[in-house]
C-alpha positions in Angstrom: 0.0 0.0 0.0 1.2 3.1 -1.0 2.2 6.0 1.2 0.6 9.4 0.0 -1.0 12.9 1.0 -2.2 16.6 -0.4 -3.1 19.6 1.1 -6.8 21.1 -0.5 -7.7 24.1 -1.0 -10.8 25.5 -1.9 -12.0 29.1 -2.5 -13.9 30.9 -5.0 -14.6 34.5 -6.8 -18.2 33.9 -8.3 -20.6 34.7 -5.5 -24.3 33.5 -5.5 -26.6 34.6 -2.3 -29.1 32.3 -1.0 -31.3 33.0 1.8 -31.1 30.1 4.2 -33.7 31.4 6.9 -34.3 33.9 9.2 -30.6 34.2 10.6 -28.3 32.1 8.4 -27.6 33.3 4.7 -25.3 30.9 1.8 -22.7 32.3 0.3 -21.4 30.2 -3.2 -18.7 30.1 -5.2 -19.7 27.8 -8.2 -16.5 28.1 -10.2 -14.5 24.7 -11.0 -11.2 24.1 -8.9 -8.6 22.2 -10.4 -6.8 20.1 -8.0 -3.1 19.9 -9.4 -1.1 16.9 -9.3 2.2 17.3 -7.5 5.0 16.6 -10.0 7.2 13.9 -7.6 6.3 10.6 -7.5 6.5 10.9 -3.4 5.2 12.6 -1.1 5.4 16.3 0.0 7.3 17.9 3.0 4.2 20.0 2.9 5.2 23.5 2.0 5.9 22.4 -1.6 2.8 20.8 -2.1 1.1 21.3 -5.3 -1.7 24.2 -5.3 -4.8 24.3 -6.6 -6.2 26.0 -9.3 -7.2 28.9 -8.1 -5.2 29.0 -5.0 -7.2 30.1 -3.0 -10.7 30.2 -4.3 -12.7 33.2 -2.7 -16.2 33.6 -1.4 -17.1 37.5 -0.9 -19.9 37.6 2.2 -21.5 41.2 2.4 -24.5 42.6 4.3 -24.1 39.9 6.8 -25.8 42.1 10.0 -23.9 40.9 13.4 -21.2 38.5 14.6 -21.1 34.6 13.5 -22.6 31.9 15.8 -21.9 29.4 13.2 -20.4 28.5 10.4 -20.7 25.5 7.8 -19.2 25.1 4.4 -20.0 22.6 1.8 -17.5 20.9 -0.9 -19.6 20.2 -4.3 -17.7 17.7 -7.1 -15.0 16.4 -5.5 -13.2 14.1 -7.2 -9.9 12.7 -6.8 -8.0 9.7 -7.8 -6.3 9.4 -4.6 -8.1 11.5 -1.8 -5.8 10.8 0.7 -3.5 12.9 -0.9 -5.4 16.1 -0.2 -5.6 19.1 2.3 -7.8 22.3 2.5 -7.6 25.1 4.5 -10.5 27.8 5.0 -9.5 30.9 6.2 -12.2 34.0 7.3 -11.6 38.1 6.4 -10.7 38.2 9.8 -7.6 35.9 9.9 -9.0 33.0 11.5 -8.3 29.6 10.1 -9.9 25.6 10.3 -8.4 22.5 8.5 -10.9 21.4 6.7 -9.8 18.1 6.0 -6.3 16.8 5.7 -5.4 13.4 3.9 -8.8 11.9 6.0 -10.2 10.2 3.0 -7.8 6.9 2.0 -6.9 5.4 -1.6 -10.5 4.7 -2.9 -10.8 7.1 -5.4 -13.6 10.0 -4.9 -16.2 10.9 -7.5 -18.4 13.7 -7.7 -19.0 13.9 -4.0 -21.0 16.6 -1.7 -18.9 17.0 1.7 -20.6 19.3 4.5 -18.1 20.4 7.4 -20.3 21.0 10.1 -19.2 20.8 14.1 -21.9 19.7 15.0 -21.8 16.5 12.6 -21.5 13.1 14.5 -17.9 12.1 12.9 -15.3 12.6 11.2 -15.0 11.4 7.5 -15.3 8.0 6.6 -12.5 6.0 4.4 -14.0 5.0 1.9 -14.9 8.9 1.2 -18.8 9.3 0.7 -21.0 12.1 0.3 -21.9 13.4 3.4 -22.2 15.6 6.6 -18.6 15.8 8.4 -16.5 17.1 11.6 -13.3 19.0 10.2 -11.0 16.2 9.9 -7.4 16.5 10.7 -6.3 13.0 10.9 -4.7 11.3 7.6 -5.7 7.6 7.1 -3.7 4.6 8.7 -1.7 3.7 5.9 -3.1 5.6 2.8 -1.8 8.8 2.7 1.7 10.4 3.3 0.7 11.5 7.4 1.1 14.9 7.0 1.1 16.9 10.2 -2.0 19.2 10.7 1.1 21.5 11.5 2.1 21.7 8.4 1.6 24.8 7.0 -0.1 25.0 3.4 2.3 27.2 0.6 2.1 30.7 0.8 -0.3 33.0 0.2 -2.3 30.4 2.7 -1.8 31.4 6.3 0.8 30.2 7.9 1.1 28.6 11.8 -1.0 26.6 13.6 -4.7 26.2 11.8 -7.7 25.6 13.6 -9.6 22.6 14.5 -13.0 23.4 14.0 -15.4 26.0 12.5 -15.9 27.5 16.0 -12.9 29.3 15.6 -15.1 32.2 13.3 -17.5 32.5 16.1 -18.0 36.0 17.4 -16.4 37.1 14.2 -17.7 39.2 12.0 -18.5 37.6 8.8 -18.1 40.4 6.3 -15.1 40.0 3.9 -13.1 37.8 1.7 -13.3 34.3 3.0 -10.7 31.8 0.8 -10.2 27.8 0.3 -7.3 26.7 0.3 -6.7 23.1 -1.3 -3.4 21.4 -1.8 -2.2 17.8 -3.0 0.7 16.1 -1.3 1.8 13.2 -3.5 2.7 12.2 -6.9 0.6 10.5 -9.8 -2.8 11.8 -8.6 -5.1 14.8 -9.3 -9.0 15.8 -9.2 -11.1 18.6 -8.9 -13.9 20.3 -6.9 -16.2 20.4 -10.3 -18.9 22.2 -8.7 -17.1 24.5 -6.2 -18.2 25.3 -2.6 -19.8 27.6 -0.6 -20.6 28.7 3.0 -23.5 28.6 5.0 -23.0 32.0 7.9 -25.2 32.3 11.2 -24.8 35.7 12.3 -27.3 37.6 14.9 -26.4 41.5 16.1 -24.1 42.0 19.1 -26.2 43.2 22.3 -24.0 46.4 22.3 -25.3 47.2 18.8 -28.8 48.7 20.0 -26.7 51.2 22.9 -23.5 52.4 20.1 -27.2 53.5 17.6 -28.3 55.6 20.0 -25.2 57.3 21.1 -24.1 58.0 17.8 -27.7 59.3 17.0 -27.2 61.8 19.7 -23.7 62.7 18.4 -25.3 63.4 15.5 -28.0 65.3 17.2 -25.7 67.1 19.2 -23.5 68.1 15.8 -21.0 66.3 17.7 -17.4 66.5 16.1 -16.8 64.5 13.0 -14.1 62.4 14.2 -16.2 60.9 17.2 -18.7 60.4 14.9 -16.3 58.3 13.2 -15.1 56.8 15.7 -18.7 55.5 16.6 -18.9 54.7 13.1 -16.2 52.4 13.0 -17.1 50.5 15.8 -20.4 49.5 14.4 -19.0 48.3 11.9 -16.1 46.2 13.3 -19.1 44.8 15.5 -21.1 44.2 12.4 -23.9 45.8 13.7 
């Protein structure tokens, strides 16, 4: 059995806005990603790993009123020869990072697959890789992929350090901003594609301090106060997301 991994990467510039209900909204990125091959027959150190076309993929999420309380995002198409040799990284406007999923899904090749990555999912993914809802998965399968540390840092332009574990690390974010995908492959002789790209589904409700920083800046305003508190006010709103 061979040894093998990839990092994946995902992000997208064509956005789509869906309502999801009364305080959850999908933001889409429908463009193809090409999942590159890396060009040695062995596997990655990790920094050198072979990036995705685009790398990152971007999803733009505006008019999002508040800070998150949950985030989900949703893989559509993937297909690989060799999943196990693949990584992705999503990263928020904001800095914050999760690993996706990082060499989870083994040697049976994938084919047009839907992946969720949702915390409150019930496991991790499964080897053989099926459509599904899914935990972030950090942990490269016994045997079928090249064990790359979650550790590892994905090439630049992806962030670099220690990425997260799971999607709670955007909570009490705000949401608005570029959010990108980053997807990598970590071994030799195998490539695929995300055919249908991916999007994210944002919770977000209004900070309790939103309500008090409206009416003091409507009294500033009332009160002709100067124009750089008024600013200031101004600014905080809308690092709050208010």
């Amino acid at each position: 059995m061979r040894t093998r991994a990839a990092a994946f990467l995902a992000v997208g510039m064509t956005i789509a806005v869906i309502p999801a209900s009364a305080s959850a909204t999908t933001f889409s990125n429908t463009s193809p990603i090409t999942i590159n091959d890396y060009p040695i027959s062995a596997c990655s150190p990790g920094p050198d790993a072979a990036q995705a076309t685009p790398y990152p993929s971007a999803i733009q999420v505006s008019h999002s009123k508040g800070f998150t309380t949950k985030v989900t995002a949703t893989i559509n198409g993937f297909t690989h020869d060799y999943p196990g040799d693949v990584r992705m990284v999503l990263s928020g406007p904001l800095g914050q990072t999760t690993e996706l999923y990082n060499e989870s899904g083994g040697m049976p090749p994938a084919s047009n697959l839907t992946i969720t990555f949702d915390d409150s999912a019930s496991t991790t993914v499964a080897e053989p890789l099926v459509s599904g809802t899914f935990k972030p998965s950090q942990t490269p399968a016994p045997m079928n992929s090249c064990g790359t540390s979650p550790s590892t840092p994905l090439p630049p332009p992806a962030p670099q350090g220690l990425y997260g574990t799971a999607l709670a690390a955007f909570n009490g974010t705000n949401p608005n901003g570029t959010w990108n995908l980053y997807i990598v492959d970590d071994a030799g002789t195998d490539s695929g594609s995300v055919g249908g790209g991916w999007s994210l589904n944002v919770d977000a409700v209004p900070p309790p301090a939103c309500k008090g920083l409206r009416k003091k800046l409507k009294k500033l305003k009332k009160n002709h106060a100067p124009k750089k508190k008024i600013a200031k006010k101004k600014k905080r709103l809308r690092i709050l997301g208010c």
